[in-house]
ZAMARGU-4260 file (C-alpha; in steps of 0.2 Angstrom, whole numbers, plus 5000, padded with zeros to 4 digits):
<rodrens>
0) 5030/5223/5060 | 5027/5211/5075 | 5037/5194/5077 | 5027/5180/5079 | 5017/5179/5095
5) 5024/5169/5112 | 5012/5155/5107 | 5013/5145/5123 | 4998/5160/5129 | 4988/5158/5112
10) 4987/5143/5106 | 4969/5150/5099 | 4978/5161/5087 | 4991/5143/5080 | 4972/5135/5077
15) 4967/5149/5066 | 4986/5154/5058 | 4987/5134/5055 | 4969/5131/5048 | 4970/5148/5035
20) 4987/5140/5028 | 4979/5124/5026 | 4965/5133/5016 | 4979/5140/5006 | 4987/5121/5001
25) 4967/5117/4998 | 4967/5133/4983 | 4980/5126/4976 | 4974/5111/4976 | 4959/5115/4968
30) 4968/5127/4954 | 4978/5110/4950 | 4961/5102/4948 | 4955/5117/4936 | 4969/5117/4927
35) 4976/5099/4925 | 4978/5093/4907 | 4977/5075/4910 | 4964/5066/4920 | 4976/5060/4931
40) 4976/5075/4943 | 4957/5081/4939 | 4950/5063/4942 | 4962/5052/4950 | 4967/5064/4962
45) 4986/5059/4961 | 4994/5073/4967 | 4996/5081/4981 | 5001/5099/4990 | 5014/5104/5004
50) 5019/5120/5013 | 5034/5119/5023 | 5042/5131/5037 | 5059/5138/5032 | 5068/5122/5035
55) 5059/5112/5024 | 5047/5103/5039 | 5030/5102/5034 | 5018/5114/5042 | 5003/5109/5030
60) 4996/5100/5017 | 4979/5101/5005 | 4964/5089/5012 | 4964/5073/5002 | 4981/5071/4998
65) 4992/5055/4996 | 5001/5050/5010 | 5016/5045/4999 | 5015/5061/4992 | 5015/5070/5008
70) 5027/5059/5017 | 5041/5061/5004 | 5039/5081/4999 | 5047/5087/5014 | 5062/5076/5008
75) 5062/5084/4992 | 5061/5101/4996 | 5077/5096/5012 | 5086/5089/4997 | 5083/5106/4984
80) 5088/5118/5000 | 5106/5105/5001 | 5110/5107/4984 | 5103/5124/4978 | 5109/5134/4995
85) 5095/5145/5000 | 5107/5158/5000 | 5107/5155/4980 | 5087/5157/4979 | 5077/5169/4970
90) 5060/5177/4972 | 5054/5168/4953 | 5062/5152/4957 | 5054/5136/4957 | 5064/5119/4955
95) 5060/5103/4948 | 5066/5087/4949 | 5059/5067/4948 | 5073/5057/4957 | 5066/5041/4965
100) 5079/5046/4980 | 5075/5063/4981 | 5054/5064/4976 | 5041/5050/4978 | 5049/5035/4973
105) 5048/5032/4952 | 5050/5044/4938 | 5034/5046/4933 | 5030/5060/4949 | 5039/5075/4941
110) 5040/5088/4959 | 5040/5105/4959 | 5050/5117/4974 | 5045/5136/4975 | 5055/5146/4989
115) 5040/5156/4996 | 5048/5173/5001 | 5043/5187/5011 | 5051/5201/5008 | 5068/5199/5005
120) 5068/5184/5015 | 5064/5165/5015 | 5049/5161/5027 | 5044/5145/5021 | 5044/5133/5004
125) 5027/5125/4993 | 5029/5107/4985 | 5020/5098/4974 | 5020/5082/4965 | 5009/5074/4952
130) 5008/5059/4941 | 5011/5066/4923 | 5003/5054/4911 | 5020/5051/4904 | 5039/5053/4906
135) 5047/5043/4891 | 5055/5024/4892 | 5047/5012/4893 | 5027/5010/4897 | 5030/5007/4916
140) 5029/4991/4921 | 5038/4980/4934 | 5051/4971/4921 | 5062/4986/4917 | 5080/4982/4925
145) 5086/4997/4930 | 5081/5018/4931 | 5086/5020/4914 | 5074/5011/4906 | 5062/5020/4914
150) 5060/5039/4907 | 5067/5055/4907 | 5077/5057/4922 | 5077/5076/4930 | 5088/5083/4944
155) 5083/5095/4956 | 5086/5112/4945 | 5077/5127/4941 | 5062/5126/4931 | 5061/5143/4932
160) 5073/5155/4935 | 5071/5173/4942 | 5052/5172/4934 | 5061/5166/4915 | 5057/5147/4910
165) 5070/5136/4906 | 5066/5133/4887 | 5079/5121/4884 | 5075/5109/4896 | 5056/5109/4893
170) 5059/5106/4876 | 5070/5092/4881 | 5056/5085/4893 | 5043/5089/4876 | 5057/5078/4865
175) 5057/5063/4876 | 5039/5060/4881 | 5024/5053/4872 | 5011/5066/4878 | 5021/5082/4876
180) 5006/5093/4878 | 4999/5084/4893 | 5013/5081/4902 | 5020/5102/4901 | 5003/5107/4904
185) 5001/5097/4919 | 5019/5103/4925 | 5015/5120/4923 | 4999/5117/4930 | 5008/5116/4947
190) 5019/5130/4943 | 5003/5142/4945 | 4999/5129/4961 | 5016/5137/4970 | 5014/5153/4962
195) 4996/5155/4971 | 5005/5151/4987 | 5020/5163/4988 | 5004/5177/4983 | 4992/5171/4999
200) 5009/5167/5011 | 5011/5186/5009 | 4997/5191/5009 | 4991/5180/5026 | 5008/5187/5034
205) 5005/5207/5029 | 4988/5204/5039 | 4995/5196/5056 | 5011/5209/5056 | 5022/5195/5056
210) 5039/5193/5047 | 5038/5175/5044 | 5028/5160/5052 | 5044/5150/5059 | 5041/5152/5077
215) 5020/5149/5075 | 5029/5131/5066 | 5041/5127/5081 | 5027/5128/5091 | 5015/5117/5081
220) 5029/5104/5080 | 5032/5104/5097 | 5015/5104/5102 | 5012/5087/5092 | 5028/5078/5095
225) 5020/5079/5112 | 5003/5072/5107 | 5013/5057/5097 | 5025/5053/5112 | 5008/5053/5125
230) 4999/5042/5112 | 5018/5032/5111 | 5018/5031/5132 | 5000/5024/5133 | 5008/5005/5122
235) 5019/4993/5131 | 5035/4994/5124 | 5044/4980/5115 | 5048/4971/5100 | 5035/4967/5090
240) 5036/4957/5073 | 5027/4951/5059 | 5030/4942/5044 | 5021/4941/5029 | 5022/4933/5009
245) 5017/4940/4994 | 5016/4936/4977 | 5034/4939/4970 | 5041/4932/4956 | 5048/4916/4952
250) 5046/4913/4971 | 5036/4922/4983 | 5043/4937/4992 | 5043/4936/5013 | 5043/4952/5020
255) 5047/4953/5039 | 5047/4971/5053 | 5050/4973/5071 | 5041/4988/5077 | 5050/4992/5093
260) 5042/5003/5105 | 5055/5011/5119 | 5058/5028/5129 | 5042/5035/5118 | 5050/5032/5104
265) 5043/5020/5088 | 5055/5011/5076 | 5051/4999/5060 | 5064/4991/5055 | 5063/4979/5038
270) 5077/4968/5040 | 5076/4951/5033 | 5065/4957/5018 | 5070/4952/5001 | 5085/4961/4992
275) 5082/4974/4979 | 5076/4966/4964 | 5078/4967/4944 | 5062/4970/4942 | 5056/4989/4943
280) 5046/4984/4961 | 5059/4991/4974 | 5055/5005/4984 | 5064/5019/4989 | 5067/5021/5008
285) 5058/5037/5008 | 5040/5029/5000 | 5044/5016/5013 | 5047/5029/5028 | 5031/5038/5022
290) 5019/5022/5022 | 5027/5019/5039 | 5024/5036/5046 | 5006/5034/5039 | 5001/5021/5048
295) 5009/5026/5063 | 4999/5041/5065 | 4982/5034/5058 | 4982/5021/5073 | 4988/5035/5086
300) 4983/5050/5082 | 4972/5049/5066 | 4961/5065/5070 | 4976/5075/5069 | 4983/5085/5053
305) 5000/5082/5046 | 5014/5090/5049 | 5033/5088/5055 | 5028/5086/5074 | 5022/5068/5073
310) 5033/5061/5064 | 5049/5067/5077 | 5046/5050/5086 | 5045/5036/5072 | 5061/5030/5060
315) 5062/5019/5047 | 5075/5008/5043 | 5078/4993/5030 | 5096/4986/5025 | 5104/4998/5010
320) 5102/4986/4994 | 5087/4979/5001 | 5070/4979/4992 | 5063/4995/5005 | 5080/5003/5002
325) 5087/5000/4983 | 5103/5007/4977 | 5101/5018/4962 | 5100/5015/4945 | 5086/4999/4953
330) 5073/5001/4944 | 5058/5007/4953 | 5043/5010/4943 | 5031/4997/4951 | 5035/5003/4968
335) 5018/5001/4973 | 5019/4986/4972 | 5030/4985/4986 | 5027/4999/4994 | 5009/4997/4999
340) 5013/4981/5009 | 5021/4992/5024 | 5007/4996/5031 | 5000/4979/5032 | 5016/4972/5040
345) 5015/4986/5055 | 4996/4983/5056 | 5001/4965/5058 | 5014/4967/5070 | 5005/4981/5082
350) 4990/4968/5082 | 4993/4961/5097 | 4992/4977/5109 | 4982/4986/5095 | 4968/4973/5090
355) 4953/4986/5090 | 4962/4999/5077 | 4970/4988/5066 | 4962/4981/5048 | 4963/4965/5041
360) 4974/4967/5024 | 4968/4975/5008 | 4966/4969/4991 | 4981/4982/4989 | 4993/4987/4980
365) 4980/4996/4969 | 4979/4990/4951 | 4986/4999/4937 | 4983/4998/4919 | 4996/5008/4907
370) 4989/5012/4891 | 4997/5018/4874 | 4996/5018/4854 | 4994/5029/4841 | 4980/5041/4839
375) 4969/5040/4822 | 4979/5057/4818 | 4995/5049/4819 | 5001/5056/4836 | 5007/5045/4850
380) 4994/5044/4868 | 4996/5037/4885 | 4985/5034/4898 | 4986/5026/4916 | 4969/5019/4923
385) 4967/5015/4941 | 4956/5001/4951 | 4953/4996/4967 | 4951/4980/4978 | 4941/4978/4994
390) 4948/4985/5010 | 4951/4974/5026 | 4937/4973/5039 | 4940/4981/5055 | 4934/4975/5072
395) 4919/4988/5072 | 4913/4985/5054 | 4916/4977/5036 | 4931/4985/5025 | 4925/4997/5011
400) 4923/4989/4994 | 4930/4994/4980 | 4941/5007/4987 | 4960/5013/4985 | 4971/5011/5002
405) 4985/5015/5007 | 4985/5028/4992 | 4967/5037/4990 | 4969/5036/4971 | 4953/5038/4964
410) 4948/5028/4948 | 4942/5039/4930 | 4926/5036/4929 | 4922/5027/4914 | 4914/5042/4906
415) 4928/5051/4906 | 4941/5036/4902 | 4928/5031/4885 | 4927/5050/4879 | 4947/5052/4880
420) 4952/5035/4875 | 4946/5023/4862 | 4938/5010/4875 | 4923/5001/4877 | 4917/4998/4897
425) 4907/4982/4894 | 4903/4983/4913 | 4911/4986/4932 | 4904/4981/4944 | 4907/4973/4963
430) 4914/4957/4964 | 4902/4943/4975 | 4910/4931/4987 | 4928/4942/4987 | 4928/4948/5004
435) 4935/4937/5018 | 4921/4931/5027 | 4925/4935/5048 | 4914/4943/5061 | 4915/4957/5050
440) 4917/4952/5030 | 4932/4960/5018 | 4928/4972/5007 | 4921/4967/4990 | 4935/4969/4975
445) 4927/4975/4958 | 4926/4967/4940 | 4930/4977/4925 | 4926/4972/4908 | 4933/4984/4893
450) 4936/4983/4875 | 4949/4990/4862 | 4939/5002/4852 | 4952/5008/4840 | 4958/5006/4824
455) 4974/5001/4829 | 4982/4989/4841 | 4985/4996/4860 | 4998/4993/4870 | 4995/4988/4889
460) 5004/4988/4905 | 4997/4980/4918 | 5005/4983/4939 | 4994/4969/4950 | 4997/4960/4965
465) 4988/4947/4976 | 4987/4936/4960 | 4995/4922/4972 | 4994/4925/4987 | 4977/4933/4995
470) 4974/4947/5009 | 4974/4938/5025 | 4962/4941/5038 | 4965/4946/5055 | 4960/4939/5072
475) 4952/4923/5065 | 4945/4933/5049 | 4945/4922/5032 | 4958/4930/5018 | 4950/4938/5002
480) 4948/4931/4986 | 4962/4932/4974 | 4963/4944/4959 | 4962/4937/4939 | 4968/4944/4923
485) 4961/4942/4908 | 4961/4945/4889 | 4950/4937/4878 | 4942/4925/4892 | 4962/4919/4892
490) 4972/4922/4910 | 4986/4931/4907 | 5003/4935/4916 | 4999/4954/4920 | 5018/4955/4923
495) 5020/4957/4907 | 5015/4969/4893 | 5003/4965/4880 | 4995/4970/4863 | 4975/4973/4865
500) 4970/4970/4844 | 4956/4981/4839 | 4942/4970/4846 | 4950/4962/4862 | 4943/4962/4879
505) 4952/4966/4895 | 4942/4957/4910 | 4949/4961/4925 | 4946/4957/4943 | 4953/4964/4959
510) 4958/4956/4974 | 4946/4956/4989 | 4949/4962/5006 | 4954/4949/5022 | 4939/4947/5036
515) 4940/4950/5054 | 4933/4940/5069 | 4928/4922/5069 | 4915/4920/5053 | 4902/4909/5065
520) 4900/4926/5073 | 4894/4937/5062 | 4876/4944/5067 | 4864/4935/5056 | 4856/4951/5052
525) 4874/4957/5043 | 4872/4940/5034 | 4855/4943/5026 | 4858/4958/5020 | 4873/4952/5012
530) 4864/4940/5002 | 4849/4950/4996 | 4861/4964/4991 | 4871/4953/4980 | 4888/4954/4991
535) 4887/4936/4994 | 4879/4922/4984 | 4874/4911/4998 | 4867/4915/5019 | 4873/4896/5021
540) 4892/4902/5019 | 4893/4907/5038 | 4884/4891/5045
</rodrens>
């Protein structure tokens, strides 16, 4: 067989070799979707799909996927090759681990590692993680105090070794969570995932007569470390900061980042922030570096695919013990909840040379409501259920209602939530008046009204933010509206779990997005439409 073509004099044939092994991470992300036992991966689409070169660099990832997700894999499957030895892999391998420090950030992702080999040689690794709908401890929420309160806790080991299962530790992972079935099924679900992409990997090589696709990756990554450092040459370097509160606690946390920009390079640093906390909302420097690199490349190069390449130039760094940067056992099930701020702080810092591609702030961190109780057949369920707040306007239109930033969860549609799980949706709908108002308005946040259909009492979790402290605006735009909790027409503190009563109503009320653009602004024709579509309740608001 051939090696790998000089690439420099066919860059046509890295277009098309790239684009089929992007199809590939697409079937299997579409045989998870099939296959999934739990709505989390069929609906919510939390999961995600990556193929990496020999070296574990990714090389390509399945269309639609989390950028957490897609940011962190490469770590996990750098960290399996350090402590497995490739010299120690098999052809029937896969490994598994969920480590915070080592996977996406909290227990509840379980990620798979499958050497993808071509004959008797490793040419490359697939990863996936997913959002099982349970991994034991406690129902996450933010007031666990450290990792072991949290769930079943896996190292990186085989799963499968040689093609044979490990029986004992599935049945130790069946033992220790709430949704045995589900949770397995949605595991092995993934096993086919990687399984389908060793088959295709071979198949795609045996039909370009190449031994592996290392130098086609080398040449992709370089090609886009280039593109990043152009895009990098065209700001004017400096120190850029920003520093923004959030809700917290018993106090309010202050965030703060210096985006330095030098020698074509891009650095965040997070000094300053809060330390890591006792309450499960720290964030794992790799989620951090992964919402950092995201927004990075969605400002400079956001027409670009992912992969290794441009992501040579950025790096992240936040004090070890810091809030970005726990030490283990933190606990670190909320991480969300942190996490989802990075973005805002580097959008907030970049402002001032990148005003026409940066968005006012979300009503993000997305909302989450964790579900459990016992079925009428006696059998323990859990459930997580996702909303969504309004995104931040831009300078070329309003922000998205209702919509999931920076992770693209989607929410279960309340079809499929009411036929697996004993609730009521009274209604959901957009929230008026939520959206900052600016030259361009804040997306809407939603209302959700549902009731506890079931026999017996539910248990429910609630991870929120921007209860306190709202979405600021950009560039003159007015912050969102704040978010609300409530049970029984009684504001709760969501930090907290609660007992729904057969019979109790859950309202709840996501945060809307900040506004761009002085409000006095805003083209009257925008205004009236607003109105007579029900996004606002007054035209005099903007007067």
């Amino acid at each position: 067989m051939n090696n790998a073509p000089i690439l420099n004099s066919d860059p046509i044939f890295l277009q098309i070799f790239w684009s089929r092994v992007q199809a590939i991470a697409d079937e299997a992300a579409q045989l998870i979707i099939r296959t999934s036992f739990s709505t989390l991966s069929s609906e919510a689409n939390d999961f995600a799909v990556v193929i990496t070169d020999n070296d574990g660099h990714a090389f390509a990832e399945n269309s639609g996927s989390l950028p957490s997700f897609i940011g962190t894999l490469p770590n996990t499957v750098q960290a399996t090759i350090n402590i497995i030895g490739k010299d120690k892999m098999l052809k029937g391998d896969v490994y598994i681990t969920n480590n915070p420090w080592v996977g996406t950030g909290h227990l509840n992702d379980i990620c798979l590692v499958k050497p993808l080999f071509y004959q008797e040689t490793i040419v490359g690794f697939a990863a996936t993680a997913g959002h099982v709908p349970d991994i034991g401890g406690k129902i996450r929420s933010v007031d666990a105090r450290e990792l072991y309160e949290e769930g079943f806790h896996i190292p990186i080991m085989p799963l499968m070794r040689n093609g044979e299962q490990d029986l004992t530790l599935i049945q130790l992972i069946k033992t220790n969570v709430r949704t045995p079935d589900q949770t397995v099924g949605d595991i092995f679900c993934h096993v086919g995932a990687v399984e389908l992409i060793q088959s295709r990997i071979q198949e795609l090589l045996i039909e370009y007569k190449l031994n592996s696709f290392s130098e086609l990756a080398k040449e992709l990554f370089e090609l886009s470390d280039q593109a990043m450092r152009r895009a990098i040459k065209a700001l004017p370097e400096g120190n850029y900061y920003y520093t923004m509160e959030t809700d917290g606690f018993q106090e309010r946390f202050q965030f703060h980042v210096k985006v330095e920009i030098k020698d074509l390079h891009i650095s965040c640093d997070f000094s300053g922030s809060p330390q890591q906390q006792n309450f499960a909302i720290n964030c794992v420097l790799p989620y951090t570096n992964a919402m950092v690199i995201y927004t990075i490349k969605s400002l400079l190069l956001p027409n670009l695919a992912n992969n290794y390449g441009l992501f040579k130039a950025i790096t992240t760094s936040a004090p070890e013990g810091s809030i970005l940067n726990p030490k283990s056992p933190a606990p670190v099930g909320g991480r969300s909840c942190t996490g989802h701020y990075v973005p805002c702080l580097i959008f907030g810092a970049l402002a001032p040379i990148l005003e026409k591609k940066v968005m006012a702030a979300s009503g993000s961190p997305v909302w989450i409501a964790n579900l459990n109780g016992i079925k009428e057949d006696g059998k323990p369920f859990a459930s997580v259920l996702f909303f969504n707040g309004g995104l931040g306007a831009t300078a070329l239109k309003d922000g998205s209602s209702a919509m999931s930033w920076p992770s693209n969860i989607s929410p279960t549609p309340i079809e499929i939530a009411e036929r697996d799980f004993p609730l009521f949706f009274k209604r959901k709908l957009l929230l008026p008046d939520s959206g900052g108002a600016g030259l361009h308005r804040g997306g809407l946040g939603e209302e959700i009204s549902f009731i506890n259909m079931h026999s017996f009492p539910l248990t429910i979790v609630f991870l929120t933010e921007r209860l306190i402290v709202a979405a600021p605006g950009i560039a003159g735009g007015e912050s969102g509206k704040l978010g609300e909790v409530y049970i029984n027409d009684i504001k709760i503190d969501s930090r907290k779990p609660h007992t729904l009563q057969p019979g109790d109503e859950v309202l709840l009320r996501t945060p809307g997005g900040g506004g761009y653009g002085i409000k006095k602004h805003r083209n009257v024709n925008l205004i009236n439409f607003d109105f007579h579509h029900g996004y606002t309740t007054s035209s005099t608001q903007y007067e």
